[in-house]
N, C-alpha and C positions, 0 to 999 in steps of 0.2 A: 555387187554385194553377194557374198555368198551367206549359207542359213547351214544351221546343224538339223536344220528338217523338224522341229519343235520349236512349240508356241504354248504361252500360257494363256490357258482359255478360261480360268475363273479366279477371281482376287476377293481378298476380304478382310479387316481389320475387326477388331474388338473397339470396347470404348476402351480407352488407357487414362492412367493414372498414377494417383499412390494409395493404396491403402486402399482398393477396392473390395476387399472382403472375400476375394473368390481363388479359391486356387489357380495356378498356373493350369492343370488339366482341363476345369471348368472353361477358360478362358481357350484354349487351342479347341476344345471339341466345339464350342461354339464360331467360332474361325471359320476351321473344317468345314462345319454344316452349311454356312454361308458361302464361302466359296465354293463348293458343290452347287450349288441354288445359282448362285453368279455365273457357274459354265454351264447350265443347263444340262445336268447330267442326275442321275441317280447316284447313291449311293454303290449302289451295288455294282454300275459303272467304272467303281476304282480298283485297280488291279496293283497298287501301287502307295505305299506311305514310307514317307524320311521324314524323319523330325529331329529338329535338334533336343540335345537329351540337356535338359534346363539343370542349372547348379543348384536353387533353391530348392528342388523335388526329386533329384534324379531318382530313378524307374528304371532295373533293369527292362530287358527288351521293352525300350520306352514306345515305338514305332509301333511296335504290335500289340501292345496294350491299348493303344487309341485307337488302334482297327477295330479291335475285339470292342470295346467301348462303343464303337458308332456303327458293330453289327457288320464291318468290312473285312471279306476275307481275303488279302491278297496275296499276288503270287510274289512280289518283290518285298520288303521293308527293310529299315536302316536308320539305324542311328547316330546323329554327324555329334562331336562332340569337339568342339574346334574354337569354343569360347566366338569371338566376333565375327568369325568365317563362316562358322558354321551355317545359317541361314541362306547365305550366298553358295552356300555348298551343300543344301538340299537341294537346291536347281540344277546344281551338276551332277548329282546322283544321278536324279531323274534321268534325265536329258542321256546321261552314258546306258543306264537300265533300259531305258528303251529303245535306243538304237540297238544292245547287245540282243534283242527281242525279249527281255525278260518281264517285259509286262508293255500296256500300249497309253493304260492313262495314271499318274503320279498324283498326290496330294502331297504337297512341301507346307511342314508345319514350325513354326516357331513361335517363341511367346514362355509367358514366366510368370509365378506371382511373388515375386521379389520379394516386395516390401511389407506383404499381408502375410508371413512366415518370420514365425522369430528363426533367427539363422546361430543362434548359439548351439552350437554343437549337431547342427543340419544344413549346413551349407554346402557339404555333397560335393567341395572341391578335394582332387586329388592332393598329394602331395605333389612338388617337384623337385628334383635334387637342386637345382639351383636356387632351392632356395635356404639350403646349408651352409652358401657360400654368402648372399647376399642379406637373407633376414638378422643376422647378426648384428649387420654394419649400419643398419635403420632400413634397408632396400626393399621393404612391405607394403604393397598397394601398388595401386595404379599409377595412382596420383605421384605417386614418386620415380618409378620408373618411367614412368611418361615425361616427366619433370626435366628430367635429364634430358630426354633428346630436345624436350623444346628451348631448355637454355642455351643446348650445342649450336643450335640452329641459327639463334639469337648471337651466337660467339665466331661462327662462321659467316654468314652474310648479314649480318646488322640490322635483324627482323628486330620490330618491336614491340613491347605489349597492345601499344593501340592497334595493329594492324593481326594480332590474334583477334581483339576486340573486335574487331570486322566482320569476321567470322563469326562468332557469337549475335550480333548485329543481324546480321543478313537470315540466319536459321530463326533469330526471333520473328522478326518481319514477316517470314516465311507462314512461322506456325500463329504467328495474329491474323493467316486468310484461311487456316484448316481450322474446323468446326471441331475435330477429333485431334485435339492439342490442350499437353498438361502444362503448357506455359503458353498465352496469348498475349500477353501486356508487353507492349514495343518497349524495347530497350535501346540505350544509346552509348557510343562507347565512352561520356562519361561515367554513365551506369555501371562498365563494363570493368572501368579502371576504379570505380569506389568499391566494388565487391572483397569481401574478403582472400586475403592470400591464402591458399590451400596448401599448395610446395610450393615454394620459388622456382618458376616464375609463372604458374597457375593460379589464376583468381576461381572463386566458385564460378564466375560465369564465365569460363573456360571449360570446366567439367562437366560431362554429361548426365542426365537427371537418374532419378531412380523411379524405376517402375513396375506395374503390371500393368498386364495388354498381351494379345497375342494377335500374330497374320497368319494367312493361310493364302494358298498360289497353289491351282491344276495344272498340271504340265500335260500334252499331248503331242502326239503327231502334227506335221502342217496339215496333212491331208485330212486328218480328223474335225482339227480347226474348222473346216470350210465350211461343216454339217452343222456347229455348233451356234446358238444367237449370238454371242455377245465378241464381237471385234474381236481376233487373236493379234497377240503382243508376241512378235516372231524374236526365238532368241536367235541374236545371229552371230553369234560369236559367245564364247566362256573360255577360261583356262583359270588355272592354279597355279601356284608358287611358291618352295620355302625356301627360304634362307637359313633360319635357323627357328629352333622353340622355343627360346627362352632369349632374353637382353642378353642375357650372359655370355652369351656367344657372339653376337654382332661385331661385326665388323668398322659400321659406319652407323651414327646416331643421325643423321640426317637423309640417308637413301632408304629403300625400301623393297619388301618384293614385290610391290606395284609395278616396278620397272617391267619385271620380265612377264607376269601375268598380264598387264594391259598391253604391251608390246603382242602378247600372242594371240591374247583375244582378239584387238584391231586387227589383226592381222588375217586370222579367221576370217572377220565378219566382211574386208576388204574396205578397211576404212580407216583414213586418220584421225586425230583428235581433233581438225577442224570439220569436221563431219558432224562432230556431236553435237545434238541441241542440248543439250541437259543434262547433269550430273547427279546422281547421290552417294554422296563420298561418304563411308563409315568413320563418323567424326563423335569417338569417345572424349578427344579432348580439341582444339580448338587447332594446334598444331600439325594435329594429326590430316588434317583438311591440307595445310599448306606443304606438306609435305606429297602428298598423294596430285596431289595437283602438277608438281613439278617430275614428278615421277610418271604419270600418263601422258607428259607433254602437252601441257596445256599454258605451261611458265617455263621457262627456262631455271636450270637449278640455282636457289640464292632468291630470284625473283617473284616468290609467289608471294611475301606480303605487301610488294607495290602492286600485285593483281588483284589484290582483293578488299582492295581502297577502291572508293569512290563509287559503291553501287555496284562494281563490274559482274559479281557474284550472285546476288539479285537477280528476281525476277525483274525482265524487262531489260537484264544490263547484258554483258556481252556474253558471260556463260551462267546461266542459272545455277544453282548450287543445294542441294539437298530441299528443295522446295515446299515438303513436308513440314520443316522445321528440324529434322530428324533427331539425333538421341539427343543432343542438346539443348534444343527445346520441346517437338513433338513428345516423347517418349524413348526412353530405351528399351525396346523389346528385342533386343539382338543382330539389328540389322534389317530386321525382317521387313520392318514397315519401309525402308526406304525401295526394294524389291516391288511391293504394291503398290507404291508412291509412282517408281519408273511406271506401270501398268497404267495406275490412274492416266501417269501425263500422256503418256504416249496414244490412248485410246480417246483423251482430248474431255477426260470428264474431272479437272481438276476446278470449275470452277473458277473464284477469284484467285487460285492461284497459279490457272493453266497459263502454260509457256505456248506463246503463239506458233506456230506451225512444227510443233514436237513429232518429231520423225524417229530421231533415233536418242536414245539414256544411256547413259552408264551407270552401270551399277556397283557399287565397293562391297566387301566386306574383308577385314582384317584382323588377325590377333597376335600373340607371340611375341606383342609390342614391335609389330611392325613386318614380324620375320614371316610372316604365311599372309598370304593376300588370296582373293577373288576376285576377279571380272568377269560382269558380265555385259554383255552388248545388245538391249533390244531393241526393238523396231517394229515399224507401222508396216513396212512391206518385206516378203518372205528374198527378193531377189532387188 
């Protein structure tokens, strides 16, 4: 197994929810501060911040605003704006910044306050041209664009809604063992199949929740790792991937750029998909899991929703699966938490929900409705 030479030496979540009354900033600097405290470092230790630049609040130079804010002057910053990716891809900042020597220790920030922000006419989304062609036709939201691939899917290999249902299932389960979970109460896939339709063939408990919450994650050196208290989580593999920006371009509603970014991550870190103890797959809708799943070879393509019947995706069953709860039931904070989630398991402090001898995570993040992906690959040992 080989290592990119960096380990994350501090992790930290906020409480999450809906409607916690605090801003998205309040919520990352308190993050930040914690995961500094968590890698045993000083403030003044950080040479380095990426944060994702949130829709609710966007902040030019959003990165160096929270520096200035927590009194950090550093020599690196950056701001990832990359909708689902983006969290997944402050670790890859880091990680490239400080091999290029441009700084030695990282704060990766993300987090939002969504839903404590009226968003009428501050929602801080860009425009896109694709959406000249498609908002027209009804093509608005997620939920509908997402819609699409999951009925293709449905139309190509004869997935069905109970076995979306599974998924939703299993992240509940998940987040009824996390204390820091804005949905606890076990669901069942009749629950799953009574929920209301959202876009055909989306029920609400397919869709992932709305919230505030932020994480934060130090990135350093191995060698740095050594001097520091708290267990380092070695990344051992990362890459990127686009396909395309926008639905509008895609090729195939059923593949993904998971293919080619977990194909190089693995490959990096020197390791198959049977390697893996644990997954947390960026699962904004319920689909999105079973597609990502078939795409890092974990199912053969067609196959993932007889994988993830019957417990398989469960803790305890044969590949664990966002064990967080992550955005579908935990919180949607961007991705971020499932990033801390990998940390958690792998450093073996999950509690009722740790996965017995977690070696190695995967971690997702995705946006572009499928077309930009992240991997990333950590682990308990540097080699």
């Amino acid at each position: 197994m080989t290592s990119t030479g960096c380990a994350i030496v501090g992790s930290a979540e906020t409480e999450v929810g809906r409607s916690l009354d605090r801003t998205g900033l309040d919520l990352k600097l308190e993050a930040a501060t914690m995961a500094i405290h968590d890698a045993g470092l000083a403030k003044t230790q950080i040479d380095g911040v990426v944060a994702w630049q949130p829709r609710r609040e966007p902040v030019p130079n959003h990165s160096a605003f929270i520096a200035e804010q927590m009194g950090i002057a550093p020599r690196y910053v950056a701001d990832i704006s990359l909708g689902g990716a983006a969290c997944a891809s402050t670790v890859v900042s880091a990680v490239a910044a400080i091999r290029a020597g441009l700084c030695t220790t990282v704060l990766c920030l993300g987090g939002d306050g969504k839903s404590s922000v009226d968003g009428k006419g501050r929602r801080g989304r860009l425009a896109s041209h694709g959406q000249d062609f498609r908002n027209p036709y009804g093509g608005e939201g997620a939920p509908i664009l997402y819609g699409l691939m999951a009925r293709r899917h449905m139309h190509e290999y004869g997935t069905t809604s109970e076995q979306l249902g599974a998924v939703a299932v299993a992240c509940r389960r998940h987040a009824s063992l996390n204390p820091n979970s804005q949905m606890r109460q076990p669901i069942t896939i009749a629950d799953h199949q009574a929920s209301p339709m959202i876009v055909d063939p989306l029920r609400r408990l397919d869709c992932s929740l709305i919230s505030d919450g932020a994480g934060a994650v130090v990135v350093t050196t191995d060698e740095r790792a050594r001097d520091l208290p708290r267990k380092p989580v070695h990344i051992l593999g990362m890459a990127t991937s686009c396909r395309y920006g926008d639905v509008t371009y895609q090729a195939s509603m059923t593949s993904s750029a998971a293919v080619e970014a977990s194909k190089e991550a693995f490959g990096a870190a020197g390791i198959t998909p049977a390697d893996v103890d644990l997954v947390e797959l960026y699962d904004c809708f319920t689909h999105v899991v079973l597609i990502q799943l078939e795409d890092y070879g974990f199912c053969a393509k067609g196959e993932s929703g007889s994988f993830v019947e019957d417990g398989r995706i469960e803790i305890g069953g044969q590949l664990p699966v966002n064990t967080h709860g992550g955005l579908l039931s935990q919180a949607h904070v961007g991705g971020m938490l499932h990033i801390t989630e990998g940390v958690t398991q792998i450093r073996g402090d999950g509690g009722e929900r740790q996965v017995q001898r977690a070696r190695i995570a995967a971690v997702s993040g995705q946006c572009g409705e499928l077309g930009i992906h992240v991997t990333l690959v950590l682990g308990s040992d540097p080699l």
